[in-house]
N, C-alpha and C positions, 0 to 999 in steps of 0.2 A: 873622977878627974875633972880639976877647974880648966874651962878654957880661959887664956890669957889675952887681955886686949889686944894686944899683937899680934895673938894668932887671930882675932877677927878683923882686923885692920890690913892684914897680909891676904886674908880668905874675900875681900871687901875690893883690894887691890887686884889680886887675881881674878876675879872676877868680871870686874868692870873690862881690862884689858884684855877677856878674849872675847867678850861682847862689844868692846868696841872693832876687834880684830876680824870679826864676823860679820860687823855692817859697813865697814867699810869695804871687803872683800863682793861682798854683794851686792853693792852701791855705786862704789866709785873707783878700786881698783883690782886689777886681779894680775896671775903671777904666769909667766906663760915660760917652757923650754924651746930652746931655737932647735930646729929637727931639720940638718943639711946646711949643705953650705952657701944658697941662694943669695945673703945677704957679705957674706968675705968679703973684703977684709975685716967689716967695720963690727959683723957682728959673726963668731963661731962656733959650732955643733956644740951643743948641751949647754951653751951659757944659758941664762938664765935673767929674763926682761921684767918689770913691772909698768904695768899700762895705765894710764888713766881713765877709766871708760864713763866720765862725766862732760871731760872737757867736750866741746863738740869747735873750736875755732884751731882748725887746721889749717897750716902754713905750707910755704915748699919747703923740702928737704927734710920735714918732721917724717921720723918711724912710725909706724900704726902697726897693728895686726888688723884684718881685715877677715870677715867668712870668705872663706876659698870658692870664689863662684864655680858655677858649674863642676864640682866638684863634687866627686862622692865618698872618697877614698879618707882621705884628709879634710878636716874640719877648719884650718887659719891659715893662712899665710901671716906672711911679716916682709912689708914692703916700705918703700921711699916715697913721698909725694915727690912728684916731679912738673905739675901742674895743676893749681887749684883752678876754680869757675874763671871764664873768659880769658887765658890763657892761651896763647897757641903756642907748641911745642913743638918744632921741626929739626928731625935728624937729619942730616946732611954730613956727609964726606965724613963719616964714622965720629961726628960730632953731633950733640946737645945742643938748642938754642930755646930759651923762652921770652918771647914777643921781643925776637931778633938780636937778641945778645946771649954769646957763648957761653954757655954755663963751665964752670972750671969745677969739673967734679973729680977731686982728688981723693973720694972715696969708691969709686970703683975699681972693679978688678975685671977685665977684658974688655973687649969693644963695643959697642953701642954700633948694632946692625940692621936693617930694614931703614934706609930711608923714609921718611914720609913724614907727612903735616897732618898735628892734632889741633882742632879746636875743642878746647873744655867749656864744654855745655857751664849752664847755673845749675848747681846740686852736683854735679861731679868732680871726678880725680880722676888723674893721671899719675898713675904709679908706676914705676918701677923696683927691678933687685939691684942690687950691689954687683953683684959677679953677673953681669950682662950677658958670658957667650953661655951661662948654664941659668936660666932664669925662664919660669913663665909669668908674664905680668900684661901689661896693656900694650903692648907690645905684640905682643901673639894671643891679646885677648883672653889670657889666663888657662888654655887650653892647646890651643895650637892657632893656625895661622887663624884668621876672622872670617866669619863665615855671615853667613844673611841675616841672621836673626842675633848677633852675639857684638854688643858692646867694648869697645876696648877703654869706655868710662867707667870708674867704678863709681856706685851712689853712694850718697854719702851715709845710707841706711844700713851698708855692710860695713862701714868701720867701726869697729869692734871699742877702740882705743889708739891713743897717742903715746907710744912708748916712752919714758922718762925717766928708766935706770935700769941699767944695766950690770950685770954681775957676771 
């Protein structure tokens, strides 16, 4: 049996494309499922996100996945910047404010609770979820309320990736 240029042109094509599909997945993006409903409205159970995990210039309101600190259970989360370095972020009267102007976040779903004033360090985040009254985030320090030894910054060595499509 002759093989035909075409079939080595197709075998040549195929190939290249899932060695490119391979370095890129290992380099620079990878494919993550939303597990819960933390992020409602903006993002819901079983879609399906692709991250960037090259980029490192994070903005507010940019999505990440991040390693689930103090966690042992669950491996990522998927959170909201809400305050990048020198930032201060104070809640007040079931409002948002960064460096004293209201944020208008018409992507959440429930209240924004815990009064209090953040200043973001240089190398951290302030993140929050979307669905605020069901959320662990910097807020409750990713565990529960903040305790001595336990950050409600995240570094910027646990974000994973910058979310940049969603499906």
């Amino acid at each position: 049996m002759k093989i035909k240029k075409e079939d080595i042109d197709y075998i040549k094509s195929l190939t290249i494309g899932i060695l490119l599909s391979i370095v890129l997945q290992v380099f620079f993006i990878k494919w993550y499922i939303i597990n819960g409903s933390s992020m409602e409205p903006t993002l819901q159970n079983y879609e399906i996100v692709l991250a960037d995990k090259y980029t490192k210039n994070y903005k507010n309101w940019d999505i990440i996945i991040l390693d689930a600190p103090y966690q042992k259970e669950q491996k990522f989360f998927i959170k909201r910047i809400i305050g990048i370095p020198w930032d201060t972020i104070q809640i007040k009267e079931w409002k948002v404010f960064r460096n004293w102007k209201e944020l208008h976040e018409t992507y959440i779903q429930g209240l924004t609770l815990w009064e209090n004033t953040y200043h973001v360090p240089k190398w951290k985040y302030l993140v929050f979820w979307d669905n605020r009254e069901h959320s662990t985030d910097s807020r409750k320090c990713f565990i529960g309320y903040c305790e001595k030894d336990l950050s409600p910054y995240l570094d910027e060595s646990r974000i994973e990736g910058k979310v940049l499509f969603i499906k």
